[in-house]
GUVEXGU-794943 format. One line per 2 residues: number of its first residue (from 1); for each residue x, y, z of N, C-alpha, C. Coordinates in steps of 0.2 Angstrom, whole numbers. Example, Ala and Ser with C-alpha at 12.3 -4.5 7.8 and 13.67 -1.06 7.14 Angstrom:
2
1> 66/-28/39/62/-22/39/66/-16/39  64/-11/35/68/-5/36/64/0/39
END
This chain:
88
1> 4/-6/0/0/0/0/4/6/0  -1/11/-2/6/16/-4/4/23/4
3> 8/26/6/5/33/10/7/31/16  13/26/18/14/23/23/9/16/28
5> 5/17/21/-3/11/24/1/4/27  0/1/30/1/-5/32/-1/-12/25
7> 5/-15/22/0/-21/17/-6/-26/17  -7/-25/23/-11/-30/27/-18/-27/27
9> -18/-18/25/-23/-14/23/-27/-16/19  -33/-15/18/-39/-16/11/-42/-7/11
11> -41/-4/7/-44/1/6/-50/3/3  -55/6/3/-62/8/0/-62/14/0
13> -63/17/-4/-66/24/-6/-75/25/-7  -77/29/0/-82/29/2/-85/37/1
15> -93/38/-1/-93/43/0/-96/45/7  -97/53/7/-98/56/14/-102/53/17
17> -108/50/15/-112/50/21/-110/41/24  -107/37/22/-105/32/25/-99/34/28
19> -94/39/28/-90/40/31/-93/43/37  -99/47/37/-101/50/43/-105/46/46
21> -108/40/43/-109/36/49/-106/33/50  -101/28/48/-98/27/50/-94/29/57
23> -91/37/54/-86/41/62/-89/41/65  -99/44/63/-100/47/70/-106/44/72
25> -109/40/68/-115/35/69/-119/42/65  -118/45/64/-124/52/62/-126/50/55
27> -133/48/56/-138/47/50/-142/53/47  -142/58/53/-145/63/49/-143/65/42
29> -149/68/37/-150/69/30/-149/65/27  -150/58/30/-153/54/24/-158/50/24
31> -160/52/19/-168/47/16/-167/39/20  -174/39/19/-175/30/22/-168/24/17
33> -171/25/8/-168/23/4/-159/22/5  -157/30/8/-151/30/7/-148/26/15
35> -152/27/19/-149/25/26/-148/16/26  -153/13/23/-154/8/21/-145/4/17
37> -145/9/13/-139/6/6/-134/7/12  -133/12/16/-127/16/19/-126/9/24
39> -129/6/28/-130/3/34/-128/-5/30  -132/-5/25/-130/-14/21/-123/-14/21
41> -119/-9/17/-114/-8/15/-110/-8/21  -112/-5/26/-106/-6/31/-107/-12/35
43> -112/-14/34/-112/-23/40/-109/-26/34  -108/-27/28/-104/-29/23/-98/-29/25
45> -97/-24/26/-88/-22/28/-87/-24/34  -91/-27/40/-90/-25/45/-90/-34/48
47> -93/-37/41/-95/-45/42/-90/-48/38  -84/-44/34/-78/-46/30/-74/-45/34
49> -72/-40/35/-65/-36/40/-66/-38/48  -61/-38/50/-60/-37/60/-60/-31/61
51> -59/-26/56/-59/-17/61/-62/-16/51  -63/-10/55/-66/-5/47/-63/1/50
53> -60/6/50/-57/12/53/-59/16/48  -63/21/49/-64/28/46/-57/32/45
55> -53/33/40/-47/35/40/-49/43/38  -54/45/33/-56/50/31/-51/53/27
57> -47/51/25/-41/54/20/-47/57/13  -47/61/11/-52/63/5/-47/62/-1
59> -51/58/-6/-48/56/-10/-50/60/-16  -54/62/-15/-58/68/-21/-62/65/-25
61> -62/70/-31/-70/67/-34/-68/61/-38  -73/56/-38/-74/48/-41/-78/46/-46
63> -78/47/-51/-81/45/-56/-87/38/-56  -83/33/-50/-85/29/-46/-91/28/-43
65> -95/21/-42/-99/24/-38/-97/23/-31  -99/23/-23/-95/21/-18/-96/14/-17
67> -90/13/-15/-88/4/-12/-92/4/-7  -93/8/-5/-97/3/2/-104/4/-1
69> -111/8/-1/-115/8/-4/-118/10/-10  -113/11/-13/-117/13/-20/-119/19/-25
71> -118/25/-19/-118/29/-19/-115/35/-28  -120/36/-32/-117/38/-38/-110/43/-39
73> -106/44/-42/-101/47/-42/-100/54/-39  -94/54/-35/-93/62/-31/-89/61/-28
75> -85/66/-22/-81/67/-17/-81/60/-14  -76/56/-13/-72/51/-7/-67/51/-4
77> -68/47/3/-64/48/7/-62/38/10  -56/39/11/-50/33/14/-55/29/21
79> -57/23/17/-58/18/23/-54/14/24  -53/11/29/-47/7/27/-46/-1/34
81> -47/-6/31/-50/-10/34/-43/-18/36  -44/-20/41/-39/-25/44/-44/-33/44
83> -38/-38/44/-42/-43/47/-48/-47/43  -44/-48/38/-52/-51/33/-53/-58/37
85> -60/-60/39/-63/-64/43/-63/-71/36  -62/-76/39/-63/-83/35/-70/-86/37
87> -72/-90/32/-78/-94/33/-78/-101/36  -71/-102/40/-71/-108/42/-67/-110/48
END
């Protein structure tokens, strides 16, 4: 990994508002629809990896959509996760 990251690092490029539930559990301004995609997406990450850490590094705008929900293209920021959990 590059930026001094740990190799052991998985990284995702997330938009704001998983980032900010994420940091801060703060749901507010978002729709039923959106809280819903926001929420799947991080039990996703959170049901693959041992830690999920909001690094918040801002990655800028993404043509992308967001890795964790789905979220259409725009401004992302550094998640960055340890510990991928096995199925056995």
């Amino acid at each position: 990994m590059s930026h001094g990251i740990s190799d052991d690092a998985v990284e995702f490029a997330v938009c704001g508002s998983c980032l900010q539930v994420l940091a801060y559990d703060d749901r507010s301004g978002l729709d039923d629809d959106e809280e819903r995609a926001v929420l799947s997406g991080l039990l996703d990450l959170h049901t693959t990896y041992e830690q999920v850490i909001p690094d918040g590094t801002e990655l800028g705008f993404s043509h992308l959509r967001c890795d964790c929900c789905g979220a259409l293209p725009g401004d992302r920021f550094r998640v960055l996760c340890f510990g991928e959990k096995c199925d056995g």
